[in-house]
LONUVO-691730 format. One line per 5 residues: their letters; for each residue y, z, x of C-alpha. Coordinates in nm, 2 decimals, decimal comma, always signed. Layout:
REM LONUVO-691730
a> Y:Z:X  ...
END
This chain:
REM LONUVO-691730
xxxxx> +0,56:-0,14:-0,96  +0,78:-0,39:-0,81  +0,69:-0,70:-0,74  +0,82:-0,74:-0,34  +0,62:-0,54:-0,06
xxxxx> +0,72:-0,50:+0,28  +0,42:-0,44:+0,50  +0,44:-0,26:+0,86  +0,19:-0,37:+1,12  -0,02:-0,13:+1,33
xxxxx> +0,18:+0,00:+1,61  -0,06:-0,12:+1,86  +0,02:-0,48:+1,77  +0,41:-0,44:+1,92  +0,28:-0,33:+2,18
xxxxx> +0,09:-0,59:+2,30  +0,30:-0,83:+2,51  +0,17:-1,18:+2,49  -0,09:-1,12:+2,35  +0,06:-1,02:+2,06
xxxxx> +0,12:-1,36:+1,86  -0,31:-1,36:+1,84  -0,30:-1,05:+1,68  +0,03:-1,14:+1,43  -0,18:-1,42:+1,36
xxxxx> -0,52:-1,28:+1,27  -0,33:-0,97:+1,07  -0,17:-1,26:+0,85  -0,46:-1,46:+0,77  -0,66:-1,16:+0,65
xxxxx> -0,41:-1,06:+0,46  -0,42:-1,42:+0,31  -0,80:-1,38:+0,23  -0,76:-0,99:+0,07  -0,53:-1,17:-0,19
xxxxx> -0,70:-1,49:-0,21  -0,69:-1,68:-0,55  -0,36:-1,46:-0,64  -0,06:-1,58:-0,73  +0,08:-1,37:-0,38
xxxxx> +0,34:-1,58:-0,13  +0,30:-1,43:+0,24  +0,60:-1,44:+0,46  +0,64:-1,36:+0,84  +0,99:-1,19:+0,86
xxxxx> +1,08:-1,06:+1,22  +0,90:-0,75:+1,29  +0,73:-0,75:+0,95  +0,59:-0,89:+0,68  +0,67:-0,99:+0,31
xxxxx> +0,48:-1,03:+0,01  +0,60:-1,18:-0,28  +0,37:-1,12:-0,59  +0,42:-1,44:-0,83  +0,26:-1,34:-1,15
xxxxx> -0,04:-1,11:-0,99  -0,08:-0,74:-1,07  +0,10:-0,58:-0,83  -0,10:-0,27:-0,80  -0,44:-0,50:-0,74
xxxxx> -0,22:-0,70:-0,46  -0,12:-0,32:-0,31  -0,48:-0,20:-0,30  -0,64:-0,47:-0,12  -0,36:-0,51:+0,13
xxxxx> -0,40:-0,14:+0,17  -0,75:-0,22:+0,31  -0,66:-0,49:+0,56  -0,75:-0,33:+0,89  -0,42:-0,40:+1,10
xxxxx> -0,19:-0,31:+0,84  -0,03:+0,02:+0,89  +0,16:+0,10:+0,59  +0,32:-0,11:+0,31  +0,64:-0,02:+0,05
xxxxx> +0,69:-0,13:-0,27  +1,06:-0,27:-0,23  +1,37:-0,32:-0,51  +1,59:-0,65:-0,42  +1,95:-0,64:-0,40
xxxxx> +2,25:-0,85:-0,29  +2,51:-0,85:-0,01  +2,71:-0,60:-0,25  +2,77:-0,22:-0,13  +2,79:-0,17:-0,53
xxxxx> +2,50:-0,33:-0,62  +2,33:-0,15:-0,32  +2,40:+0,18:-0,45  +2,32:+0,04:-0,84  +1,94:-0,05:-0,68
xxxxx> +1,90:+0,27:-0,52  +1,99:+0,47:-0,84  +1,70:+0,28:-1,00  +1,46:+0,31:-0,72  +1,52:+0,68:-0,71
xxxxx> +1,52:+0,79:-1,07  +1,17:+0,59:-1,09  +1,05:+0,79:-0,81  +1,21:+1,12:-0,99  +1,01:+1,03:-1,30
xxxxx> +0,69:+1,09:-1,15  +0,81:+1,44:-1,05  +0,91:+1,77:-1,26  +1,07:+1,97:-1,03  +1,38:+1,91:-0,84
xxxxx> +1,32:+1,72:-0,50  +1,43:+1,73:-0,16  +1,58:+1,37:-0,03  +1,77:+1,20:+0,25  +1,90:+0,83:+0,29
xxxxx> +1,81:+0,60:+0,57  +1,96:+0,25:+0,69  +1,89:-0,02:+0,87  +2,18:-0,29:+0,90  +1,99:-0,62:+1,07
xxxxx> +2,28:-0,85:+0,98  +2,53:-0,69:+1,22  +2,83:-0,88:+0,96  +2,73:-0,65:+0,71  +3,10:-0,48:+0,70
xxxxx> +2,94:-0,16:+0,71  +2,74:+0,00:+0,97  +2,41:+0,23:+0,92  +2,58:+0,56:+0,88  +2,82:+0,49:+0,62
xxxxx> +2,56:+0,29:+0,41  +2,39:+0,58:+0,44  +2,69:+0,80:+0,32  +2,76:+0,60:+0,06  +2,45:+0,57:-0,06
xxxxx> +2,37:+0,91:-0,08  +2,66:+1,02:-0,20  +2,61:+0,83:-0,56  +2,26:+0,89:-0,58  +2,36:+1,24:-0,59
xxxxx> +2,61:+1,25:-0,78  +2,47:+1,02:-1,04  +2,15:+1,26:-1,05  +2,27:+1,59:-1,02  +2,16:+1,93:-0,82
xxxxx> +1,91:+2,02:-1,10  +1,73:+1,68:-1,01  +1,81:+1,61:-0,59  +1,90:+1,81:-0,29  +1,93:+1,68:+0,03
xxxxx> +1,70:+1,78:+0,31  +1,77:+1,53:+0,66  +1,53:+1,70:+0,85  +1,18:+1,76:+0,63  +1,26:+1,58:+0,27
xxxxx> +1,03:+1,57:-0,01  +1,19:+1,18:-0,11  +1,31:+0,95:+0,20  +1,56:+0,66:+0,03  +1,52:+0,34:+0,28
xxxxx> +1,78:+0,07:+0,28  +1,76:-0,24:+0,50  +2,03:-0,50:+0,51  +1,90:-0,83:+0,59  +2,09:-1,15:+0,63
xxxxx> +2,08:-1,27:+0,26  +2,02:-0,99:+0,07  +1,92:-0,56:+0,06  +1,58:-0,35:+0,04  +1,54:-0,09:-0,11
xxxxx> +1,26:+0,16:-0,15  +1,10:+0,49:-0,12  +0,73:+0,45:-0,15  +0,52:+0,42:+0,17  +0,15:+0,33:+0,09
xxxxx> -0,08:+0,40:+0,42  -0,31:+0,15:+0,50  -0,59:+0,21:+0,76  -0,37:+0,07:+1,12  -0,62:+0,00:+1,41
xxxxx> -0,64:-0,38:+1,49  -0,71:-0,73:+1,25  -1,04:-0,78:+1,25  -1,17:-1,09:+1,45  -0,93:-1,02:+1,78
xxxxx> -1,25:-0,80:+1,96  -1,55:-1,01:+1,93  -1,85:-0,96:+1,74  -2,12:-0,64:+1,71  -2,42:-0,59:+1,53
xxxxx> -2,42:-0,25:+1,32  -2,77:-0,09:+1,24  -2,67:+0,03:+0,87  -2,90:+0,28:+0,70  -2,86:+0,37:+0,33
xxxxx> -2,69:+0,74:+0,47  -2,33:+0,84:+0,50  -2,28:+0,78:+0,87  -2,37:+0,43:+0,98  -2,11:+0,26:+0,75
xxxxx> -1,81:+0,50:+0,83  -1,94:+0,38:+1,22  -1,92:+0,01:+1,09  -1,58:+0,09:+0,92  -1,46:+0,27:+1,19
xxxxx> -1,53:-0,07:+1,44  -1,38:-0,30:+1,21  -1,07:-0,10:+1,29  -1,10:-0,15:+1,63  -1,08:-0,52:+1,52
xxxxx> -1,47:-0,59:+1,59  -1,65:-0,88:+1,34  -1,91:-0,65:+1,21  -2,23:-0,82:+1,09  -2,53:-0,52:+0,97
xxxxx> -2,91:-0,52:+1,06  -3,10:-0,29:+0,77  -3,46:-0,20:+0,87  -3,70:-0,12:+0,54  -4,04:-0,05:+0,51
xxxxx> -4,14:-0,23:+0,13  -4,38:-0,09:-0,06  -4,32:+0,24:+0,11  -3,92:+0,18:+0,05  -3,81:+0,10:-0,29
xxxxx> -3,60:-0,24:-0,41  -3,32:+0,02:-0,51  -3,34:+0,17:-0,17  -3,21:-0,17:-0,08  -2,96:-0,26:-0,35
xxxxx> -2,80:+0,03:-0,22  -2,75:-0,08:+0,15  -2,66:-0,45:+0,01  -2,39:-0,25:-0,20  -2,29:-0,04:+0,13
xxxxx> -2,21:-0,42:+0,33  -2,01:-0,49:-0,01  -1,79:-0,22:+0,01  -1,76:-0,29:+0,37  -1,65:-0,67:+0,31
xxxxx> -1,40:-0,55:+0,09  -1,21:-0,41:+0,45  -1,36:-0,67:+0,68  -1,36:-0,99:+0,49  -1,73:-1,02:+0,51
xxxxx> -2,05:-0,87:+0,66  -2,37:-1,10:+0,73  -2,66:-0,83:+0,64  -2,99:-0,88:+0,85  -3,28:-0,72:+0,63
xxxxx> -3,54:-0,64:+0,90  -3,91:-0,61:+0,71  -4,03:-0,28:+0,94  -4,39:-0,14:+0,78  -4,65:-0,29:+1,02
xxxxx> -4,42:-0,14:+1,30  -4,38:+0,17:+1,13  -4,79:+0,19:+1,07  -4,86:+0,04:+1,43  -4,63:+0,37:+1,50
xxxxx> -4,84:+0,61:+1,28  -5,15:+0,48:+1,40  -5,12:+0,46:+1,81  -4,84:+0,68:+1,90  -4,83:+1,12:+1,91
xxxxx> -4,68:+1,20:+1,59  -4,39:+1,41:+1,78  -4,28:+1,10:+1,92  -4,27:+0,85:+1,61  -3,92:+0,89:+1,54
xxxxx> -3,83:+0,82:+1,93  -4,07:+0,50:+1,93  -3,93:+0,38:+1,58  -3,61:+0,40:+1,73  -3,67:+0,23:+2,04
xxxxx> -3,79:-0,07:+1,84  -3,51:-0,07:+1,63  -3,30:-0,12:+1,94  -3,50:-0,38:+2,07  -3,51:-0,60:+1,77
xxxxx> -3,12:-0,52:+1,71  -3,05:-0,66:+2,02  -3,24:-0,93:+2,02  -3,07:-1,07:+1,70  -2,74:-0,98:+1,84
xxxxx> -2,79:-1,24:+2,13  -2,91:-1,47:+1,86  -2,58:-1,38:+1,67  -2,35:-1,39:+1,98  -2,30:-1,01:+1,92
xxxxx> -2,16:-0,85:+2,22  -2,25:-0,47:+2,18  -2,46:-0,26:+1,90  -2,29:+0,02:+1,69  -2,48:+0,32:+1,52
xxxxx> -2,36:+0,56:+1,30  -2,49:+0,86:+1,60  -2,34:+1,22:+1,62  -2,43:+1,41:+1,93  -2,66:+1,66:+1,82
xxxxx> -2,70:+1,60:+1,45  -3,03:+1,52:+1,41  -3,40:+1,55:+1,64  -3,31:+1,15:+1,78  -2,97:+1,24:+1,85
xxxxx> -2,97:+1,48:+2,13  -2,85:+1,31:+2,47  -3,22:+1,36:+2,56  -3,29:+1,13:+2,25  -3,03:+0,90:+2,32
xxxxx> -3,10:+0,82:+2,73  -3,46:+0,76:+2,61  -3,38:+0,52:+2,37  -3,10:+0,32:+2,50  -3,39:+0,26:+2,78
xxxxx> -3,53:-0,05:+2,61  -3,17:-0,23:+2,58  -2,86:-0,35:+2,82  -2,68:-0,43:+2,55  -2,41:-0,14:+2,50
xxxxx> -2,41:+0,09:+2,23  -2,10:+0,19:+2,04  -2,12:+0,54:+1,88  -1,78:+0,59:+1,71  -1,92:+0,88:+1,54
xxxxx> -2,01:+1,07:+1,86  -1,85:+1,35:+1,85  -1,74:+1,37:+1,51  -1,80:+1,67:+1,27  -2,03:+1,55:+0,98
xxxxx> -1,78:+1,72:+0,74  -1,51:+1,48:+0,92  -1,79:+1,18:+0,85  -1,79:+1,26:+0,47  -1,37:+1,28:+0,45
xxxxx> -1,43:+0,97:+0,63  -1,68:+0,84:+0,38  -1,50:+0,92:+0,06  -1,19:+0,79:+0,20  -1,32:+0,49:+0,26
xxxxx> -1,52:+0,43:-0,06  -1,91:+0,41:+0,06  -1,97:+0,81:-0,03  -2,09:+0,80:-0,38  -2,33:+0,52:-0,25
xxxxx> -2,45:+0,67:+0,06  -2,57:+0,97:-0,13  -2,79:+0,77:-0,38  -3,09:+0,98:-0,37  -3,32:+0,65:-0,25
xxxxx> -3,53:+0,69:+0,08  -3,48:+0,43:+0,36  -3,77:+0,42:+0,65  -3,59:+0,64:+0,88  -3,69:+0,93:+0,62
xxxxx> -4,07:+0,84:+0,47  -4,24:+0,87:+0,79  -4,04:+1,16:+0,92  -4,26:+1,39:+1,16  -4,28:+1,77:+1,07
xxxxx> -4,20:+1,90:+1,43  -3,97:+1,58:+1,59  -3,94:+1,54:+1,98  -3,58:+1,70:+2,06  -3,58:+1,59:+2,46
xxxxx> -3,84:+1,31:+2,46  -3,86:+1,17:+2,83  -3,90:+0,79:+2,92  -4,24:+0,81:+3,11  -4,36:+0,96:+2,74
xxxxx> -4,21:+0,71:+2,53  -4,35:+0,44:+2,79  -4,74:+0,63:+2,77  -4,69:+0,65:+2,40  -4,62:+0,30:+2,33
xxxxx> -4,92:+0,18:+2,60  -5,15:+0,07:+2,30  -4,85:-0,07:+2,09  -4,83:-0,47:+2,12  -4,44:-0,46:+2,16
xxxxx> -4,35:-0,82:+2,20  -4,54:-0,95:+1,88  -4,45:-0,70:+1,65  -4,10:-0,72:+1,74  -4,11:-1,14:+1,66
xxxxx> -4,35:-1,07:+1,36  -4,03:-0,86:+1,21  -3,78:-1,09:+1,30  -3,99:-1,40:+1,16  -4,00:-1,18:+0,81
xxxxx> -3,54:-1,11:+0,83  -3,36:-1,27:+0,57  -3,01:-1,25:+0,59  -2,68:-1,24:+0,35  -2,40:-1,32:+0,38
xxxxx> -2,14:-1,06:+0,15  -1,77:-1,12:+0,11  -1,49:-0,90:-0,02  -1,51:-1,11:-0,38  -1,86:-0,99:-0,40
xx> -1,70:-0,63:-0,46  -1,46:-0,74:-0,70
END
């Protein structure tokens, strides 16, 4: 791999008038923290960005800027001088390397873009040219163009003091740098969908810190090594994720004891809301995100849902709300937190699961079914008991 990347910004930076230096800014120092402690130089260069790899692996230094949210695609790029000859030499090289990984014959066109207008040649016949001797030099049996749908798209940009070349185009995940939308508080579970939701808002450029609920004895230690490994993998695309490990048995028991068993799931919701957002204030969290699907499960009809956003103002973000669960898990392996998710260790949302779950629970029911419940001290007794961790993207590594 070569050792020069150009990296593309989200399209949704450009576009964001003055605004947009904030944004520039926050893309370039997270990419300065995905490659921390490599031997990587970072350069701002017009509309995009250059990395120079100084004696690191180049394929680590791809991956991890592949995961910077904000960064919309990056290309592995060959050098060249001011030199139509050596220009055409580069993109021989570039090609046949990109041939080699390929058996049959492929499809390919030439693009240009000439930034130094004294270039004596203009796009088009760099592109001519260029094409011309990459075909020639390897043959029918090898290439055949294709300008409108090719298998192989050869890219050469002129700059002022020298060429790029290149071919490649890794995606990264787009969206927005995380840091430019404020801060939420994510109630992460040990399933697939509440990480893909906390993914999915560190996209949206949000500062995602997680609040776990477990229910020790009843949950097991590697029921939580598996959500602390979930906020790991999520560091590794947000930078870091503050964990909130939120002791819940006496309020699960308190549940079990006082409330109809139909409603359980409703009630232990509604106090996972409440203590969520009182943490978020604490936290200077501006909203709460959930890993919800409209209709998925007994707590997640819009029945469900009214009933227990009742207990907060705080909003809720659902990014997963009307998402497919087979779309989730695409989501989830794509991302990296499948394999984890599916760990077969309970979390508390499962142990005390009622046989025949409220589907449209009302609020006047949930209020009657919590009259006996001593809300306001259980809800300080479990935050009194949450430690909190802090997890970075080297904790992954």
């Amino acid at each position: 791999m070569y050792t020069t990347f150009i990296v593309r910004m989200g399209g949704e930076i450009a576009i964001k008038g003055k605004n947009r230096p904030q944004f520039e800014k926050a893309l370039l120092e997270n990419m300065r923290l995905a490659v921390k402690g490599m031997a990587v130089k970072i350069v701002r260069m017009g509309g995009r960005i250059e990395v120079h790899v100084e004696g690191a692996d180049p394929q680590e230094v791809a991956d991890r800027l592949t995961q910077v949210m904000g960064v919309s695609s990056i290309s592995p790029v060959a050098e060249a001088e001011l030199d139509m000859d050596k220009i055409k030499e580069t993109a021989l090289r570039v090609v046949q390397d990109a041939l080699a990984k390929r058996s049959t014959p492929v499809t390919f066109k030439v693009e240009a873009r000439r930034a130094n207008k004294l270039f004596p040649l203009e796009s088009p016949q760099i592109m001519q040219e260029v094409g011309r001797y990459v075909l020639s030099q390897s043959g029918p049996d090898r290439l055949k163009v294709d300008v409108r749908n090719p298998e192989l798209t050869l890219m050469v940009e002129v700059r002022e003091s020298k060429a790029y070349v290149m071919c490649d185009v890794i995606d990264g995940p787009g969206g927005l740098p995380v840091g430019t939308a404020g801060r939420v508080m994510l109630l992460l579970s040990g399933g697939i969908d509440s990480p893909v939701a906390g993914w999915l808002a560190m996209k949206r450029g949000a500062t995602v810190e997680a609040i776990h609920f477990h229910s020790f004895p009843f949950t097991s230690e590697r029921a939580q090594e598996k959500v602390n490994d979930l906020a790991k993998i999520l560091a590794t695309h947000g930078g870091r994720v503050r964990l909130h490990n939120v002791h819940f048995t006496e309020i699960q028991k308190e549940i079990r004891k006082h409330c109809p068993e139909e409603y359980s799931i409703t009630i232990m919701r509604r106090f996972m809301m409440r203590i969520a957002e009182k943490l978020a204030h604490r936290r200077k969290a501006l909203a709460l995100v959930t890993g919800e699907s409209l209709g998925q499960v007994a707590s997640q009809t819009l029945e469900s849902m009214n009933t227990i956003n009742h207990v907060t103002n705080m909003p809720i973000l659902r990014p997963l709300v009307a998402m497919d669960k087979r779309d989730i898990m695409d989501l989830a392996k794509k991302i990296g937190t499948y394999e984890t998710s599916i760990l077969p260790y309970e979390d508390c949302c499962t142990i005390f699961l009622p046989k025949n779950p409220k589907t449209r629970p009302k609020v006047h029911e949930a209020l009657a079914a919590e009259e006996k419940l001593d809300i306001d001290a259980l809800i300080e007794e479990a935050l009194e008991k949450t430690e909190s961790i802090l997890f970075t993207r080297a904790d992954s590594m």
